[in-house]
N, C-alpha and C positions, 0 to 999 in steps of 0.2 A: 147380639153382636156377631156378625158373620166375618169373620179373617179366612185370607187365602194367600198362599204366595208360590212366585214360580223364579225357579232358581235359573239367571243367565250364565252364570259360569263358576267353574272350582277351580282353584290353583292350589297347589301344593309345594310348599318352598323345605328341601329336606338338607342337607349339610352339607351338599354340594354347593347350594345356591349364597348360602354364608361361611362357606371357606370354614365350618367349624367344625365341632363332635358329632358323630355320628350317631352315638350311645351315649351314656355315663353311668357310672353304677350309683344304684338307687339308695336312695338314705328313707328313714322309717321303719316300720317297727318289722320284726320276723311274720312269717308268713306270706310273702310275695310270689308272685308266679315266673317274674324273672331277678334275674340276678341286676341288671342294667333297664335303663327307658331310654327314649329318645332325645336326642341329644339337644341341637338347634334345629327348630320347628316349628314350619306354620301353617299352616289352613284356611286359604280366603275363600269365601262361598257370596258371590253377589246374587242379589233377591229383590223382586219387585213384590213387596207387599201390599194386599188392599183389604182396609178395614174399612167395613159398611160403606163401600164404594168407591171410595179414597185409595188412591195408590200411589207407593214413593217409593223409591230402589234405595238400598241398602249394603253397605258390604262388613260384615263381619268376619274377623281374625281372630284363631284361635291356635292359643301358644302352649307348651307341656303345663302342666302346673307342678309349683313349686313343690319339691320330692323330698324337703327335710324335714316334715315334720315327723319326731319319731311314737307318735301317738297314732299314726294311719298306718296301711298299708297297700302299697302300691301294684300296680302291674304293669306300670314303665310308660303306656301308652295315653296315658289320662290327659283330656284337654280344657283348659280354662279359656272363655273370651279374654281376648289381650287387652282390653281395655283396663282392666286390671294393672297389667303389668307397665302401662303408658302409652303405649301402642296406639297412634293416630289414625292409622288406617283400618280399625277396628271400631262398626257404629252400632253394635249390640246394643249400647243405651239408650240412642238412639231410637232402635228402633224397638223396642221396649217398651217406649213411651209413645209411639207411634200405634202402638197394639194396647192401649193405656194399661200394659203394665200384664198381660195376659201372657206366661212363656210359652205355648204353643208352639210357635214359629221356631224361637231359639232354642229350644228342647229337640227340636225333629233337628235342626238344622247343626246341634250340638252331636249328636248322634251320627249322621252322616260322616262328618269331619273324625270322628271318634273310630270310626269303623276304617278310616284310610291311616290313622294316624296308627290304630293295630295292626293294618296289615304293614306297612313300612317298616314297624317295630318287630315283625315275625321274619321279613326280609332280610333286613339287617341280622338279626340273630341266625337266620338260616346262614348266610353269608359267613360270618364270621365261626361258627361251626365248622361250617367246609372246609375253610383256610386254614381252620385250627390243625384238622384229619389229615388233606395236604400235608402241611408240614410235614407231619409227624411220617407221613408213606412215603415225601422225598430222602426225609431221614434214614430209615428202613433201605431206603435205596440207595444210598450213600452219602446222600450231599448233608451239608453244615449249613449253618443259618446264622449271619450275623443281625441278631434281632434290634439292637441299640447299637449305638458306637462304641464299642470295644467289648460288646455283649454278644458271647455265642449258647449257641446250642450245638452240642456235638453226641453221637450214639456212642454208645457203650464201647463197641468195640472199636471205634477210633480213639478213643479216650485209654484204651487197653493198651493200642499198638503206641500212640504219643509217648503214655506212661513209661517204654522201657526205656524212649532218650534220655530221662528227668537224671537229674543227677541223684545220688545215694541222699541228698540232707535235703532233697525236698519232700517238704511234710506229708503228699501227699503221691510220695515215689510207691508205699507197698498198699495204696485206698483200691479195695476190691470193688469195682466199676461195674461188674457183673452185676450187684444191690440194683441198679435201675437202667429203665431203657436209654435215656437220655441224662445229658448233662451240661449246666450252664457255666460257663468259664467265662473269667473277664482278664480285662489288658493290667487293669492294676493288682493283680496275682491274689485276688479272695480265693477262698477255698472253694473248690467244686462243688453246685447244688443241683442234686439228684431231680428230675423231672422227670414223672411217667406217664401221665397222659395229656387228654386235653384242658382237661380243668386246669393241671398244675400250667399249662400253656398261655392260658390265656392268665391266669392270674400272675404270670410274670409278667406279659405284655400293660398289663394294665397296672403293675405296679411301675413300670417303665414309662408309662403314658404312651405306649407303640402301638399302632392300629395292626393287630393281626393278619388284616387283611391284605397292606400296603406288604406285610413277610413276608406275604404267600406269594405274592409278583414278581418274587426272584428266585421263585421256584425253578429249576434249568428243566425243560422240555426236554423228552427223548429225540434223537435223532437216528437216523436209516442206520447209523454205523455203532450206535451207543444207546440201546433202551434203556430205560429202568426195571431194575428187578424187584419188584415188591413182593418176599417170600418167595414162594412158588412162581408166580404170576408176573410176567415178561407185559411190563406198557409201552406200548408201540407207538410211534408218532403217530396223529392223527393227520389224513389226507385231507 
């Protein structure tokens, strides 16, 4: 039995295309390589296969696979044929039985899709990183971040200078603020919680359901008359 197939086109549909998640964090057992996988995701790859001379075009969709079972352990980017999950425009079975049952095809063609679906997932992670760092150097630099509606982050020594308005019987008038770099405050007056870097960042974000990245976009830019000072180091608009 001789099979060959020649692929006419890939698409790639990532959370922009379905208005969804971009990530999720990942359920199953310890041991994972990332914290989160991919969120809504897909992978169309069309293919003209021909088994001993026979040829018929094919389009195969492939969606994340389901991340809760706590007996695995994931690496966020893993992808299943969506026919599985109902997915009509996925004919893996198809053509399956078109190859009588041989995976060759869908193995190589599983892998391809597999290698795009990691890098978008190192993307995204990269991305969200950066925005985390961001944040944290706009902070440094002076500015506030309302991360949720009536959720902030504020640095230490804004939190020092606020503190000497507070009145004498607020509980948290003589809280040594120096203890961490950052601090999250809300509208319905909970007690101050301490945030120091970017892990504690993003894990507020995502106890929030807030795309850390959508924060970063209200970063204020330096202007000719107002850099940012991070540390030592003066950021200067870019021309």
């Amino acid at each position: 039995m001789t099979i060959t197939y020649e692929i006419k086109a890939k698409r790639e549909f990532t959370h922009e295309h379905f208005d969804g998640a971009a990530m999720t964090p990942l359920g199953g057992s310890m041991g994972v390589a990332n914290d989160v996988g991919l969120g809504d995701y897909q992978f169309e790859i069309d293919v003209a296969v021909t088994n001993n001379g026979k040829t018929e075009s094919f389009t195969v969709a492939l969606q994340p696979v389901d991340r809760n079972d706590n007996l695995e352990a994931f690496n966020g980017h893993e992808l299943r044929f969506a026919a599985s999950y109902g997915c009509d425009a996925d004919e893996s079975e198809e053509l399956l039985k078109f190859c009588d049952y041989d995976r060759i095809v869908l193995d190589e063609l599983h892998g391809i899709a597999t290698a795009a679906s990691k890098a978008e997932l190192e993307r995204l992670i990269n991305e969200r990183d950066a925005a985390a760092k961001a944040i944290l150097a706009a902070m440094d630099a002076g500015q506030d971040f309302e991360v949720s509606l009536g959720v902030y982050i504020c640095s230490a020594s804004d939190m020092a200078v606020d503190q000497k308005g507070w009145d004498d019987e607020d509980p948290n008038k003589h809280t040594d603020f120096s203890t961490s770099a950052y601090w999250v405050t809300t509208d319905s007056g909970d007690d101050p919680e301490a945030l120091d870097s970017t892990d504690d960042l993003l894990a507020l974000c995502n106890r929030l359901e807030v795309n850390v990245v959508d924060v970063a976009a209200n970063i204020q830019r330096p202007t000719e008359s107002d850099p940012f000072v991070q540390g030592e180091v003066v950021i200067q608009p870019s021309n």
